[in-house]
Backbone as CSV, one residue per row, in Angstrom:
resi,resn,N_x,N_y,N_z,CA_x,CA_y,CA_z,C_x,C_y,C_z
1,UNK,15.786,28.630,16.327,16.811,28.077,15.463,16.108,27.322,14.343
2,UNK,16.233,27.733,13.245,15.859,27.156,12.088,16.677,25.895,11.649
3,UNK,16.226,25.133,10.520,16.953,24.156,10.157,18.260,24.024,9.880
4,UNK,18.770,25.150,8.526,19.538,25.572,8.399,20.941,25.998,9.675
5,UNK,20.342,26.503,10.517,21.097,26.841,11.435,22.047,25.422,12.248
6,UNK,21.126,24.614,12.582,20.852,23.483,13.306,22.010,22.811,12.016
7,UNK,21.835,22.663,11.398,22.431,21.630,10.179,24.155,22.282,9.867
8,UNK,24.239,23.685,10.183,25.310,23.978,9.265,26.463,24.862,10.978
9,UNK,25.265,24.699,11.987,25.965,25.292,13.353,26.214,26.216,13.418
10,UNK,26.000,27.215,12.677,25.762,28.822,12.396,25.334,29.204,14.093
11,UNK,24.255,28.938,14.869,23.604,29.166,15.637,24.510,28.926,17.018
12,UNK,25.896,28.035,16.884,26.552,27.653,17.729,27.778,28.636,17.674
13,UNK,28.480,29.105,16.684,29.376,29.886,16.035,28.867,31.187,17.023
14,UNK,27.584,31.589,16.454,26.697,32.926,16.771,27.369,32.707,18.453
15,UNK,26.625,31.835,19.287,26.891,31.724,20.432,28.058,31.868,21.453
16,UNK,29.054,31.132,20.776,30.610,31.388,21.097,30.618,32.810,20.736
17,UNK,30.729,33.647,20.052,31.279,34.701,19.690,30.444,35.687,20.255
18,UNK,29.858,34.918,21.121,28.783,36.418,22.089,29.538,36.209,23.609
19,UNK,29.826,34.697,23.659,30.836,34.110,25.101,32.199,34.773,24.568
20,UNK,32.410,34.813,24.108,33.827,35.421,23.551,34.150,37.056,23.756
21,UNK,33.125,37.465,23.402,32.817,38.859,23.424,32.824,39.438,24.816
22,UNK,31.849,38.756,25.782,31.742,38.390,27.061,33.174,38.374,27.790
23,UNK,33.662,37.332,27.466,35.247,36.808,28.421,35.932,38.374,28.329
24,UNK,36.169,38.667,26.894,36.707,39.672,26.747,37.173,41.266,27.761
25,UNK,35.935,40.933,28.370,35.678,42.005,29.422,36.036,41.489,30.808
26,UNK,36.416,40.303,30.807,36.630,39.403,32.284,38.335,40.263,33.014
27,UNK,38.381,40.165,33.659,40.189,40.324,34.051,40.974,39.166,33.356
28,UNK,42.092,39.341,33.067,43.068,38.444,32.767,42.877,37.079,32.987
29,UNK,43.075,36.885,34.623,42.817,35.814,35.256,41.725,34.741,35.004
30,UNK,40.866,35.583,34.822,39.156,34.966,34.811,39.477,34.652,32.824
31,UNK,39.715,34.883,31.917,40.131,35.008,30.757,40.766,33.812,30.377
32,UNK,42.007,33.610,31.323,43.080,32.398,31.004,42.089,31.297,31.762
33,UNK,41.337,31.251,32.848,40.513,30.107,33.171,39.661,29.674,32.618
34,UNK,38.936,30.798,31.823,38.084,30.583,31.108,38.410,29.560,29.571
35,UNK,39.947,29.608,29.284,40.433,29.064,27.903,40.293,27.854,28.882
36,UNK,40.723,27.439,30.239,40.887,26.029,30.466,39.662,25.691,30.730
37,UNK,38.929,26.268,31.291,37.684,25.403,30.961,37.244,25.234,29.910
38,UNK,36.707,25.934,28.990,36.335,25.544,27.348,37.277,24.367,27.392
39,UNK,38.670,24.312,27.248,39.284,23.007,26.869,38.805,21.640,27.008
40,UNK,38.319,21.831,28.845,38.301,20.844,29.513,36.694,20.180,29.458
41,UNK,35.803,21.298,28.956,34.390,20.775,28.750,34.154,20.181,27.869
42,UNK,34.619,20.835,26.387,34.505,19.995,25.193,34.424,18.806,25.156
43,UNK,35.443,17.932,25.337,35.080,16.549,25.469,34.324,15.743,26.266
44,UNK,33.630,16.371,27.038,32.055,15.771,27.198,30.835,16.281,26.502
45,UNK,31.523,16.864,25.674,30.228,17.324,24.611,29.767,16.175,23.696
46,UNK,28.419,16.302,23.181,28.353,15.596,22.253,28.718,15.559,21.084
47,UNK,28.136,14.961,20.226,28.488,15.283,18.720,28.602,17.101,18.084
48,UNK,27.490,17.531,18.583,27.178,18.983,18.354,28.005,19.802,19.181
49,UNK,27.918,19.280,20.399,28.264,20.323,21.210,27.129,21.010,21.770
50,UNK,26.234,21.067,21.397,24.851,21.737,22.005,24.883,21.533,23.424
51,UNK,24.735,20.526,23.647,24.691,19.869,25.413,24.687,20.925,25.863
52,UNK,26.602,21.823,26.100,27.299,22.064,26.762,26.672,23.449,26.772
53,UNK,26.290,24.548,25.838,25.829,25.359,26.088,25.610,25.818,26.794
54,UNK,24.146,25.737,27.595,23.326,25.962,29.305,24.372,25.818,30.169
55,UNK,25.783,24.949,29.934,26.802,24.887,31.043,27.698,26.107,30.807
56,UNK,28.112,26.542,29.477,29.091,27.156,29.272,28.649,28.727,29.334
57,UNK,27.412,28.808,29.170,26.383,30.013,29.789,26.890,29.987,31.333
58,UNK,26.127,29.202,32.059,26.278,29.167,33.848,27.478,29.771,34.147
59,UNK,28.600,29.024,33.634,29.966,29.297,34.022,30.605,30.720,34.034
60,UNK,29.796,31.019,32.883,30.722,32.739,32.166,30.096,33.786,33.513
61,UNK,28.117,33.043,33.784,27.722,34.139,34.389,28.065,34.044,35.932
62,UNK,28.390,32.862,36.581,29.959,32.987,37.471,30.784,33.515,37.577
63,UNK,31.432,33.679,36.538,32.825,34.003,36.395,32.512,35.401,36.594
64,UNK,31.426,35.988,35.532,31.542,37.162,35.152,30.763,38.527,36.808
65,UNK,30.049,37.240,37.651,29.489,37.894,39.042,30.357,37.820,40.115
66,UNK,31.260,36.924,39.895,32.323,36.837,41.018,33.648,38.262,40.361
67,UNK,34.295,38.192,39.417,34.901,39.656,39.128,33.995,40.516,39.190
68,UNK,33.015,40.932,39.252,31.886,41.890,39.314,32.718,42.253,41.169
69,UNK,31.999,41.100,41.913,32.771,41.601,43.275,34.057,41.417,43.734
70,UNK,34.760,41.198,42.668,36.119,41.550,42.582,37.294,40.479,43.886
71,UNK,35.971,39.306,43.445,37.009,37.955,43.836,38.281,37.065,42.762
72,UNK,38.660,36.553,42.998,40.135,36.066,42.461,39.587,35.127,41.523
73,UNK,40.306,34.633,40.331,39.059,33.322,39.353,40.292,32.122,40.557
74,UNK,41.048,31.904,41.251,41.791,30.663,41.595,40.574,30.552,43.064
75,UNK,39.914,31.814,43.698,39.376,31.294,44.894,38.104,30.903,44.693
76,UNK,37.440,31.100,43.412,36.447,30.969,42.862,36.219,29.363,42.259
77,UNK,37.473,29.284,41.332,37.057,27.924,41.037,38.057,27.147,41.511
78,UNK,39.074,27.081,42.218,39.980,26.387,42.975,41.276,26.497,42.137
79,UNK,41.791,25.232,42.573,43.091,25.289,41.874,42.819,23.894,40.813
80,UNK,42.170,22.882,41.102,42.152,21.702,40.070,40.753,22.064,39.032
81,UNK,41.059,23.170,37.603,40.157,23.115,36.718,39.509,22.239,36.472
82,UNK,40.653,21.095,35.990,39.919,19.943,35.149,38.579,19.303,36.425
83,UNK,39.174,19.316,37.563,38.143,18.490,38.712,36.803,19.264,38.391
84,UNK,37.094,21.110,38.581,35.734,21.884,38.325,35.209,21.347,37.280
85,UNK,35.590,21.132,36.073,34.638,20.720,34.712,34.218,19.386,34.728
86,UNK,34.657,18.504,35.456,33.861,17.148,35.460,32.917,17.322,36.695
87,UNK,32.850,18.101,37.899,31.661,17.921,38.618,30.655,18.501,38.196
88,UNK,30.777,20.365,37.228,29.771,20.614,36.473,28.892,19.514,35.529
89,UNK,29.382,18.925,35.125,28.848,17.944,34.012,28.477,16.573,34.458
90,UNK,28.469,16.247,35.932,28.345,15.182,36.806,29.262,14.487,37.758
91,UNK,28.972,13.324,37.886,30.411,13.363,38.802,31.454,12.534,38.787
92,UNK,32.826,13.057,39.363,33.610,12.661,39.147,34.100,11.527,38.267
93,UNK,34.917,11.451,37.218,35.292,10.385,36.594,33.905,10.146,35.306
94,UNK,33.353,11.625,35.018,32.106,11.215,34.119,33.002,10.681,32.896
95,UNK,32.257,10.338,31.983,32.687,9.496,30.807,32.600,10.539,29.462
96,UNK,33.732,10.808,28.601,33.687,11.608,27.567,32.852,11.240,26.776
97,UNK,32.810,11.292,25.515,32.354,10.695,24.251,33.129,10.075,23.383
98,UNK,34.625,10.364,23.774,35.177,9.296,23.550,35.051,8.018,24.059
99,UNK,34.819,7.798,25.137,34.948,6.629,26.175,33.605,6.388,25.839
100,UNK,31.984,6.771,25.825,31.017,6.672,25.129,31.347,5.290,23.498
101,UNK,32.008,5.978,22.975,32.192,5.598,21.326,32.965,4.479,21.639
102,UNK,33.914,4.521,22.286,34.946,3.009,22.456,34.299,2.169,22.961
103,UNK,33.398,2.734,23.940,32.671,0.987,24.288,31.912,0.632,23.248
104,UNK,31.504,1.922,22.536,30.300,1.080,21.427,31.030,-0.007,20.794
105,UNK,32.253,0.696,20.124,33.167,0.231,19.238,33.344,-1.306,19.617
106,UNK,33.154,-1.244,21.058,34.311,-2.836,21.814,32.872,-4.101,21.792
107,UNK,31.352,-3.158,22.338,30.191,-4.011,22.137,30.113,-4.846,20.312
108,UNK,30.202,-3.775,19.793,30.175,-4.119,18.341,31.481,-4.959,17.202
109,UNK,32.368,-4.949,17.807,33.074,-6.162,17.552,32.760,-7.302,18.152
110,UNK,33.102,-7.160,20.305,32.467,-8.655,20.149,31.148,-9.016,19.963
111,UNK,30.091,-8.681,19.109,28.999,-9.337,18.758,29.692,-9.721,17.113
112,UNK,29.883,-9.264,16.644,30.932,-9.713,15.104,31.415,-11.249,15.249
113,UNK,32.364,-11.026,16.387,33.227,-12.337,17.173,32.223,-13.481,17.213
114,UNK,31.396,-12.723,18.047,30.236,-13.807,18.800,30.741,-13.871,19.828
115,UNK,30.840,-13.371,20.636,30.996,-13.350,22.127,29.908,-12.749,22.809
């Protein structure tokens, strides 16, 4: 990845649209889980989103070995998505980047205050 790439996310675009390409071929099922997870990972991404990558790789090639042997995507990843995408990414109750940014936000007023 060149600079350019890195700077303008070309290289991330590229990436999705090869996972995309990918899902495409999934069954239905595995397809519509796949939109809820993307949903549900994003916001533990960082600024870029890069992080998530190596995760959003793992997941597809799950998804995509379990329909291979022609298991169900609900017995595969259960029934609580959102639970699956926060233990991938650590555990339970991990902290977004929103929740990241608000504490900054809350440190950096009260030092303003003086507290």
């Amino acid at each position: 990845m060149n600079f350019w790439e890195k700077i303008t996310g070309s290289d991330m675009t590229k990436e999705f649209k090869a996972f995309e390409l990918r899902v495409a071929k999934l069954p239905t099922d595995y397809q519509k889980s796949w939109e809820e997870i993307n949903a549900n990972l994003l916001m533990y991404g960082d600024f870029t989103g890069r992080n998530l990558m190596p995760i959003f790789n793992g997941v597809l090639d799950m998804l995509e070995e379990s329909a291979a042997n022609g298991q169900n995507a609900k017995d595969v990843l259960g029934n609580d998505i959102k639970s699956f995408c926060s233990e991938l990414v650590g555990e339970e109750g991990s902290k977004s980047f929103r929740d990241k940014w608000r504490k900054q936000l809350n440190n950096n007023i009260a030092k303003k205050l003086g507290k």
